[in-house]
GUTORGU-595765 format. One line per 3 residues: number of its first residue (from 1); their letters; for each residue x negated, y negated, z negated of C-alpha. Coordinates in Angstrom, 1 decimal. Each point is the difference from the previous one (the first is absolute). Layout:
residues N
NUM) A) X/Y/Z | ... .
end
This chain:
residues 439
1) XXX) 0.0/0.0/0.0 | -1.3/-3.5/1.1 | -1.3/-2.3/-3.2 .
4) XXX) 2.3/-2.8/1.6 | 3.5/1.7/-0.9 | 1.9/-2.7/-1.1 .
7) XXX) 0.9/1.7/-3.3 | 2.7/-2.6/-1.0 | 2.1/2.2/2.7 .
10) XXX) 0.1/3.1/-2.2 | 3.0/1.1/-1.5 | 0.8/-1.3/-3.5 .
13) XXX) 3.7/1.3/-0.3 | 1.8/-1.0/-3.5 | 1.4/2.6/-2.0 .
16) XXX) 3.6/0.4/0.5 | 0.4/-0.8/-4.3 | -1.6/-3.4/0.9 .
19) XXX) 2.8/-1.6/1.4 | 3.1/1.4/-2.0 | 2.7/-2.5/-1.0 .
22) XXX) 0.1/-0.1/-3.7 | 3.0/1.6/-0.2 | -1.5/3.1/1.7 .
25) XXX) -3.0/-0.7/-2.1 | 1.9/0.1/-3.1 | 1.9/3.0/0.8 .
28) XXX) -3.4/2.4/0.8 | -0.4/-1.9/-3.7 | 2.6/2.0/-1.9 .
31) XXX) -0.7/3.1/1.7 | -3.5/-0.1/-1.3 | 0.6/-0.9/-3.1 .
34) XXX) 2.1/2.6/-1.0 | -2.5/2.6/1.3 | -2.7/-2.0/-1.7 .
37) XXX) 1.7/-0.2/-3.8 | 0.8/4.1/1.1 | -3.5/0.9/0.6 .
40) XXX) -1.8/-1.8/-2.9 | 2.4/1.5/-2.3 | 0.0/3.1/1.1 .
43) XXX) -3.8/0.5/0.2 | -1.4/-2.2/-2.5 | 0.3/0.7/-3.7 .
46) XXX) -0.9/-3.5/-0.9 | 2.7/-1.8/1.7 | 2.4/2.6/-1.0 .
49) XXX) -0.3/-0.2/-3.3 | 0.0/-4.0/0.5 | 3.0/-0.8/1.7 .
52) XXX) 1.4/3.3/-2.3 | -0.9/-2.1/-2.8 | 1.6/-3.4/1.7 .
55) XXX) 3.5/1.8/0.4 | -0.7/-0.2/4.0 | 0.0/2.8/2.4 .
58) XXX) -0.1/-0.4/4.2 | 2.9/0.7/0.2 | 1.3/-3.6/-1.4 .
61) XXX) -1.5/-1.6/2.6 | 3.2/-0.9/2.3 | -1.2/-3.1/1.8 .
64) XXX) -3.5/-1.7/0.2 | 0.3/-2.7/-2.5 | 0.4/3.2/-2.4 .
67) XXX) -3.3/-0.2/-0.1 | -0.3/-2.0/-3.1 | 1.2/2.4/-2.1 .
70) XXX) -3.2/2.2/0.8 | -2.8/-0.5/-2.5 | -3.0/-1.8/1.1 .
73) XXX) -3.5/1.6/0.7 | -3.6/-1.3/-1.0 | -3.1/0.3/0.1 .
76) XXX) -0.2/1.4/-3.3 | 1.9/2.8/1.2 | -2.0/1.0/2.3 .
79) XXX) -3.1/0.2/-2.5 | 2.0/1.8/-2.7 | 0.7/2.8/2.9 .
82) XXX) -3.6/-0.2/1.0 | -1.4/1.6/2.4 | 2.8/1.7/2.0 .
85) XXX) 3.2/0.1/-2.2 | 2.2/-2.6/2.0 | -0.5/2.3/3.4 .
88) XXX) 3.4/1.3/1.3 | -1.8/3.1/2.2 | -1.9/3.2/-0.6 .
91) XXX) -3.9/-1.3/0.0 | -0.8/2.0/3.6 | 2.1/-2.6/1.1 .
94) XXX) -1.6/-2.6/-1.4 | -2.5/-1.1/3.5 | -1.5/-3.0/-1.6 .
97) XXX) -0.5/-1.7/-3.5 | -1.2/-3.6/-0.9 | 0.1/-2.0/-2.5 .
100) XXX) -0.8/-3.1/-1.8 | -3.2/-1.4/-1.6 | 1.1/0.8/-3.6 .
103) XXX) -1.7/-3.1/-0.8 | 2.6/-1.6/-2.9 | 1.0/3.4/-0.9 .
106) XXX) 0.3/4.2/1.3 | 0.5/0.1/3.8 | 3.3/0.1/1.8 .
109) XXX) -0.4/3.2/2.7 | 2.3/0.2/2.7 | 0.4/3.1/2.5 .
112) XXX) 1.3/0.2/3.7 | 1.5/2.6/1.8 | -0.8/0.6/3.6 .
115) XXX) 3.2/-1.8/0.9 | -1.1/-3.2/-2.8 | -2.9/-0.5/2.0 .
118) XXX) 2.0/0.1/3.2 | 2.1/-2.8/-1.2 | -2.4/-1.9/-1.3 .
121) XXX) -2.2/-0.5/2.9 | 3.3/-0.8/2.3 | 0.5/-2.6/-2.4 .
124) XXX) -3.1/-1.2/0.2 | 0.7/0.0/3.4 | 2.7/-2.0/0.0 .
127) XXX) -1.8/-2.7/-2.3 | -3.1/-0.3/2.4 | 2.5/-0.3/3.1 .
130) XXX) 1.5/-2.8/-1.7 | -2.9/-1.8/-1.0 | -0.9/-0.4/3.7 .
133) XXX) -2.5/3.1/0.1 | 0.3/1.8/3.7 | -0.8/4.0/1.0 .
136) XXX) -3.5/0.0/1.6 | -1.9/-2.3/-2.2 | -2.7/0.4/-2.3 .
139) XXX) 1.0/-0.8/-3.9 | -2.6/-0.5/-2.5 | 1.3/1.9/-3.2 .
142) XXX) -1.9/-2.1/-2.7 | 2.4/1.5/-2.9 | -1.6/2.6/-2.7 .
145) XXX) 0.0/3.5/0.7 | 0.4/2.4/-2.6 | 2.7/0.7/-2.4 .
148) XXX) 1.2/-3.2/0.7 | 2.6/0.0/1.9 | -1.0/-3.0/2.4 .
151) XXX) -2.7/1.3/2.4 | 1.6/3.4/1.1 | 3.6/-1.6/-0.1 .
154) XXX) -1.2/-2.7/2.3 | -2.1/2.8/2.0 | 3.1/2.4/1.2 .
157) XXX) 2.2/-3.5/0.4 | -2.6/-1.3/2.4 | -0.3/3.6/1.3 .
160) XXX) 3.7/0.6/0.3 | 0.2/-3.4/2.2 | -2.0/1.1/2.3 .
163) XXX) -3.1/-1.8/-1.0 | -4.0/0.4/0.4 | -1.1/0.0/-3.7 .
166) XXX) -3.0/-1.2/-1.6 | -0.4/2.1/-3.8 | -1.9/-3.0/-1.4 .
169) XXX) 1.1/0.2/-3.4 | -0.6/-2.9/-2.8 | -3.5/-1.6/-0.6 .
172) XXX) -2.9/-0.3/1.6 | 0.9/-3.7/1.4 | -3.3/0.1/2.2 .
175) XXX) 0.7/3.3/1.8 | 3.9/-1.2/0.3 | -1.3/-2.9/2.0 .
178) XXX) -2.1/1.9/2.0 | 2.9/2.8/0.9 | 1.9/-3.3/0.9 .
181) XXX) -2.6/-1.8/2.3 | -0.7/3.6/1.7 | 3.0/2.0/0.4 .
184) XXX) 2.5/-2.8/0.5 | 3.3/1.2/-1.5 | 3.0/-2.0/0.5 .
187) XXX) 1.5/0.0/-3.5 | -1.1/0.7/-3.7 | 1.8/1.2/-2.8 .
190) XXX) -1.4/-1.0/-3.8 | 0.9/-2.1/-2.9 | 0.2/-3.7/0.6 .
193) XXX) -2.9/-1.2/-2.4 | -2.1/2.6/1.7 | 0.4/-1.3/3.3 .
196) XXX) -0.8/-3.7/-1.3 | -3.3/1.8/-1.7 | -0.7/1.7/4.0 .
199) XXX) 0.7/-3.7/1.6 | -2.5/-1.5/-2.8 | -2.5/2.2/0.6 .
202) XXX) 0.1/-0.5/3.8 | 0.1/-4.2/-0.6 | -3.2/0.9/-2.2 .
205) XXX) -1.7/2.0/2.6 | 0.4/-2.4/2.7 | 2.9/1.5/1.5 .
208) XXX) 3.2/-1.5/1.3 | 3.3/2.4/-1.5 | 2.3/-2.2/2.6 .
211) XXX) -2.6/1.9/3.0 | 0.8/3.7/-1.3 | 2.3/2.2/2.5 .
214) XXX) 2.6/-0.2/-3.1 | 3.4/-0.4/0.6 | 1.9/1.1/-2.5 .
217) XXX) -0.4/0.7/-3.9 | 2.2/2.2/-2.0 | -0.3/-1.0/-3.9 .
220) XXX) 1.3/1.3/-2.5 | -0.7/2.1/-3.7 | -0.1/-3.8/-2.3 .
223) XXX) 2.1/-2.8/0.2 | -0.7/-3.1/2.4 | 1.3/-3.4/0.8 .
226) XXX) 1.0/-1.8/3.0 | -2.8/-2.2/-0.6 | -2.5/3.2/0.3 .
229) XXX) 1.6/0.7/3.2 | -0.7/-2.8/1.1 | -3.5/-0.1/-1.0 .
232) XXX) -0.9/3.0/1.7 | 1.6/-0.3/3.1 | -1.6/-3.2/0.3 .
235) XXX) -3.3/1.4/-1.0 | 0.2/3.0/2.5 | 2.6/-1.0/3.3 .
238) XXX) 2.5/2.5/-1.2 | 3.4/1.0/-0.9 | 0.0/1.2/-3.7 .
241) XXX) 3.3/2.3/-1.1 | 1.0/1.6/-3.2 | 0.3/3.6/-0.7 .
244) XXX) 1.3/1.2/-3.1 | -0.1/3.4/-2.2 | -1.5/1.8/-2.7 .
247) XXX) -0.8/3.5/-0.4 | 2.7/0.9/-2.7 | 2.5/-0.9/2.6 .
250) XXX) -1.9/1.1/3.3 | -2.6/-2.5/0.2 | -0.6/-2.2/2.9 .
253) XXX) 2.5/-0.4/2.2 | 3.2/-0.2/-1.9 | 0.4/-3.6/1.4 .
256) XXX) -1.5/-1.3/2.4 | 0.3/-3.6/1.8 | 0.5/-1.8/3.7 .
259) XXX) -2.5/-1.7/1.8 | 2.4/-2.2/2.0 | 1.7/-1.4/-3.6 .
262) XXX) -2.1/0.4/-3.0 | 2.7/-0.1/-2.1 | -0.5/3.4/-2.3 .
265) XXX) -0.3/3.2/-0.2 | 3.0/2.5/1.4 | 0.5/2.5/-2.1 .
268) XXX) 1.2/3.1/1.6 | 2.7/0.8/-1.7 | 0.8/3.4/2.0 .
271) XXX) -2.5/1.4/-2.5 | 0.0/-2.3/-2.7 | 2.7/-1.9/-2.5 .
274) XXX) -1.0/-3.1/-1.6 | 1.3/-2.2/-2.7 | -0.7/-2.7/-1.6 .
277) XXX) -0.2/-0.6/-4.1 | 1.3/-2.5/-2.2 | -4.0/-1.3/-1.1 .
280) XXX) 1.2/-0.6/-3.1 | 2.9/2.8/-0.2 | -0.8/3.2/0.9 .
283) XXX) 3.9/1.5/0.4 | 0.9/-3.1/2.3 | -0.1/1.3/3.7 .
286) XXX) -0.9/-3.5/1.8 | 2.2/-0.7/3.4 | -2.2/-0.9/3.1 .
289) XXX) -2.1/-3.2/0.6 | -0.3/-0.4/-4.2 | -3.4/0.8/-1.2 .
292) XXX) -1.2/3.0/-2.2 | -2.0/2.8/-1.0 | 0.1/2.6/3.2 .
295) XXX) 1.2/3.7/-0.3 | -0.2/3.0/2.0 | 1.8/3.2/0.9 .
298) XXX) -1.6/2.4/2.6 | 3.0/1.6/2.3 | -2.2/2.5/1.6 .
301) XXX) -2.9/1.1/-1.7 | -0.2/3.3/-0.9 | -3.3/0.8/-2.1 .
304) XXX) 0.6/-3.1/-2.5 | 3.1/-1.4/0.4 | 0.0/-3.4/-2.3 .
307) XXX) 3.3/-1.5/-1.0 | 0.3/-3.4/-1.6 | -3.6/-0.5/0.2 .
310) XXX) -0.5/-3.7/-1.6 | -3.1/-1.2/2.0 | -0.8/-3.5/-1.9 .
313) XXX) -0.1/-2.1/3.2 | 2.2/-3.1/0.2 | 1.8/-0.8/2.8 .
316) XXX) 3.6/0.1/1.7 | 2.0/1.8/2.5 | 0.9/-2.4/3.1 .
319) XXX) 1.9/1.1/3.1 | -1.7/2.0/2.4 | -1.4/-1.9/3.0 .
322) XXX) -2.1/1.6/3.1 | 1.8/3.5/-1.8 | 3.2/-1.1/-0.9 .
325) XXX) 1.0/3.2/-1.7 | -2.8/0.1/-2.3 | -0.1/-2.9/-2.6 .
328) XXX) -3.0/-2.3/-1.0 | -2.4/-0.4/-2.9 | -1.0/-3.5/-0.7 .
331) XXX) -3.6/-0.8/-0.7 | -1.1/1.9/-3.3 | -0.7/-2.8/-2.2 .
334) XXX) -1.7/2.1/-2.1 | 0.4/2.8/-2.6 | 1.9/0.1/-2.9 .
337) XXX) -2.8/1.6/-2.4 | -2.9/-2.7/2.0 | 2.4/-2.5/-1.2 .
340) XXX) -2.4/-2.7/-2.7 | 2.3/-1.2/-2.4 | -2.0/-3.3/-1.2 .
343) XXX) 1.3/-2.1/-2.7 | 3.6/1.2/0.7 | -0.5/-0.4/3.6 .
346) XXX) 0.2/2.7/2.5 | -2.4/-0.1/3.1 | -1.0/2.4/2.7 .
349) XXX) -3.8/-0.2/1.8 | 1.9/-0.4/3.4 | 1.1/-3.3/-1.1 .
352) XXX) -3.4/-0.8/-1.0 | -1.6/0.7/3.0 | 2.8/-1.9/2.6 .
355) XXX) -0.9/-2.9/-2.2 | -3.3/0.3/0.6 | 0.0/0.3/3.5 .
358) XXX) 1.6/-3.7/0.2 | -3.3/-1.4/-1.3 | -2.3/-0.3/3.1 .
361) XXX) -3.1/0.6/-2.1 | 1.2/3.0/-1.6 | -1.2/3.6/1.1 .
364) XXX) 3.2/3.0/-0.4 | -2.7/1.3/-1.7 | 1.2/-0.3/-4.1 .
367) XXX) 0.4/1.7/-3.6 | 2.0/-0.4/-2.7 | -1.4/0.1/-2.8 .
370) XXX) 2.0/0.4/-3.1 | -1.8/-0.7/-4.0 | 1.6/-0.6/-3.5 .
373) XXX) -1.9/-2.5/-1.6 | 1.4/-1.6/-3.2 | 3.3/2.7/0.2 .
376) XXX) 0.9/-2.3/2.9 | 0.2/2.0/3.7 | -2.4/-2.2/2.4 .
379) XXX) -0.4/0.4/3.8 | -2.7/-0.6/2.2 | -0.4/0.1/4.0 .
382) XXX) -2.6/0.8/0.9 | -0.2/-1.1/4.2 | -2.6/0.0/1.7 .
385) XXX) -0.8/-3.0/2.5 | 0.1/-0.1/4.4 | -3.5/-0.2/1.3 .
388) XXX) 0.3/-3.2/1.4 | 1.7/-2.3/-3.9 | -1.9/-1.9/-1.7 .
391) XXX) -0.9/-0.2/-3.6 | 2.5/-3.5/0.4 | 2.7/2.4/1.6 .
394) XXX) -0.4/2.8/-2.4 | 0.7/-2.5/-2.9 | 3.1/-1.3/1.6 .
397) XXX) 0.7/3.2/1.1 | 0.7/1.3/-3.5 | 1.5/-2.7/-0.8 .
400) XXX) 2.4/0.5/2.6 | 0.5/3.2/-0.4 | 0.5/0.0/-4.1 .
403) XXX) 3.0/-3.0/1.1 | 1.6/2.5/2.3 | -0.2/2.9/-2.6 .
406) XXX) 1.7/-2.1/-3.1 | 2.8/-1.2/2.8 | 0.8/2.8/1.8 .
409) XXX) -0.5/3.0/-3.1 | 0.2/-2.4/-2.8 | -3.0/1.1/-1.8 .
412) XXX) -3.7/-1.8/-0.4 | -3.0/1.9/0.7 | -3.5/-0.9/0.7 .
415) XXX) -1.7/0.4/3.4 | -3.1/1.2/0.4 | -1.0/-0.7/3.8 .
418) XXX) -3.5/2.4/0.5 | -2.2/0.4/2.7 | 0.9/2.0/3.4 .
421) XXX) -1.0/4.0/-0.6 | 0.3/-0.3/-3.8 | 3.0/1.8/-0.4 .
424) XXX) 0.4/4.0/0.6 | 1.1/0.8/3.4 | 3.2/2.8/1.0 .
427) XXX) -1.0/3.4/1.5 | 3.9/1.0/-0.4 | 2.0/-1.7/-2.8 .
430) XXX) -1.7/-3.2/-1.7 | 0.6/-0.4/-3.6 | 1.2/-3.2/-0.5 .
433) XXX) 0.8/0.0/-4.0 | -2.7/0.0/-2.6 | 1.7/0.2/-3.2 .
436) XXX) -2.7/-0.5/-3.1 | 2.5/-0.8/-2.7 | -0.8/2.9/-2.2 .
439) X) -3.5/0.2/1.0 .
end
């Protein structure tokens, strides 16, 4: 076959689920559902003997907003049925396990069927379609391989679209560039600070990130502003798009969003049910466009189905858009338990960082920094500088930015403008919080 093939001409066909009405959506819902609340109880002691002890069986569930009267899952229950206790299916079935880091307590595992994985890469699929990613080219796959679920979920999405893939995996910024330069792939997939940290890296080499083949970027596993959109597509010439997920649901590729609009993440709702908490009211289903704590309920997955799953990101459900069957997520905001509380006020990093990014001087490149000095909660951003401020702009710079904090959180905190490079660098998720209060 001729290296010129115009590879824009191959077929990209939707899946027929893509394009349902909501109604139709809403119906395949119910269905699901039922089976779903069937087979967890049915093969899964644990939720058994939960919903046995909450007075609930499957067989209460009559229309979908009967939902609610289903127990809740968290993460905790998945550590206290560590390693394998939540899986619905004999352990031959079991094709694939991950799991989390463990790092603020036990690992969560999840396992997939041969059929989980199957779905999981078409909906992958349908994320990277979305996002403006086309059969033929090459994608960079810059997410963590591993027992996280990023890497190989992004890997068999990519795969599935019909897509030459690049196995990069996280880290090693110098050899990432180098893949880039020399194998030219058309899109990457990665967290959002770790692109910035690739497009640094490039300005400090010499490089140009705006004269890369890139096209497109798919972000997703933290939360991200508008304003970091902007910054990156700016700094590379590309469209950046959301995807959303996380490995006790599926992981990436539960949401995904459009090129053309930008507007959030579709949720596809032929395998998923979301709803949105009360924040401050746990029992208090939230109606669309009102803003929440997000939940899950898988519809289709058969080693670990997860019902009620409270996730911790903020957001809302909107109308669906370039899928009109399939509803919206907002922006996350950011996540319930990364939530600072600081002298009775509540603040995310998210809304840090979009303030930050309407300074000119100021780098995304920040910590918070959180002490306890005199029994009174303090806390300190630490930002580091552009290349090109002054010592004259960095002074007004925090000045600037301490104004915009106290108006637009309602909290003081003291600025700390450092040198470029000072600060540690993303090779997957960036820590943003550095709480020293009890240290």
């Amino acid at each position: 076959m001729s290296q010129n093939t115009d590879r824009d001409s191959l077929p990209n066909p939707l899946d027929p689920e893509e394009m349902m009405s909501r109604d139709e959506i809403e119906s395949i819902q119910l269905t699901r559902l039922k089976e779903t609340l069937h087979h967890a109880y049915n093969n899964v002691p644990y939720y058994k003997e939960k919903y046995d002890n909450a007075g609930v069986h499957p067989n209460d569930l009559k229309v979908l907003d009967d939902l609610k009267i289903f127990p809740f899952t968290e993460k905790e229950d998945l550590r206290k049925t560590y390693p394998f206790g939540m899986f619905a299916v004999p352990q031959h079935e079991v094709v694939r396990i991950h799991a989390s880091s463990g790092t603020t307590g036990r690992a969560t595992v999840v396992g997939y069927t041969q059929q989980d994985l199957d779905d999981w890469a078409k909906l992958g699929a349908r994320c990277l379609r979305l996002s403006g990613v086309k059969p033929g080219w090459k994608v960079h796959n810059a997410y963590g391989y591993g027992l996280f679920t990023g890497g190989l979920g992004a890997h068999a999405a990519a795969e599935r679209l019909g897509t030459t893939v690049i196995p990069m995996s996280g880290g090693q910024t110098e050899k990432q560039i180098t893949l880039i330069k020399d194998f030219a792939p058309d899109a990457i997939l990665c967290t959002p600070t770790y692109l910035l940290t690739i497009g640094d890296a490039m300005q400090r080499m010499g490089l140009d990130p705006r004269a890369t083949s890139l096209k497109v970027a798919v972000l997703g596993a933290e939360p991200w502003t508008e304003e970091m959109r902007h910054e990156l597509e700016e700094m590379f010439d590309i469209d950046a798009c959301d995807i959303y997920g996380l490995s006790e649901v599926m992981g990436p590729g539960v949401a995904g969003e459009s090129n053309d609009r930008k507007d959030g993440s579709h949720i596809w709702e032929d395998h998923f049910r979301p709803e949105i908490l009360d924040a401050f009211d746990e029992t208090k289903v939230l109606p669309d466009g009102e803003h929440g704590e997000l939940v899950f309920t898988s519809l289709t997955k058969q080693a670990l189905p997860i019902i009620r799953y409270r996730t911790h990101d903020l957001t809302r459900l909107l109308p669906g858009t370039s899928r009109p069957g399939h509803r919206r997520m907002g922006r996350i905001t950011g996540r319930s338990d990364d939530m600072i509380i600081l002298r009775g006020v509540n603040l995310f990093p998210s809304q840090i960082e979009e303030l930050i990014l309407k300074v000119p001087a100021l780098s995304p490149h920040f910590q918070l920094v959180l002490t306890r000095p005199d029994r009174m909660d303090q806390l300190a951003v630490k930002v580091e500088r552009r290349a090109d401020a002054s010592s004259e702009d960095c002074v007004n710079a925090a000045k600037q930015l301490a104004k915009l904090i106290k108006i637009h959180v309602g909290s003081s905190c003291a600025i700390d403008v450092v040198e470029p490079e000072s600060l540690e660098r993303s090779m997957g998720k960036l820590k943003r919080i550095y709480d020293l209060r009890n240290n």
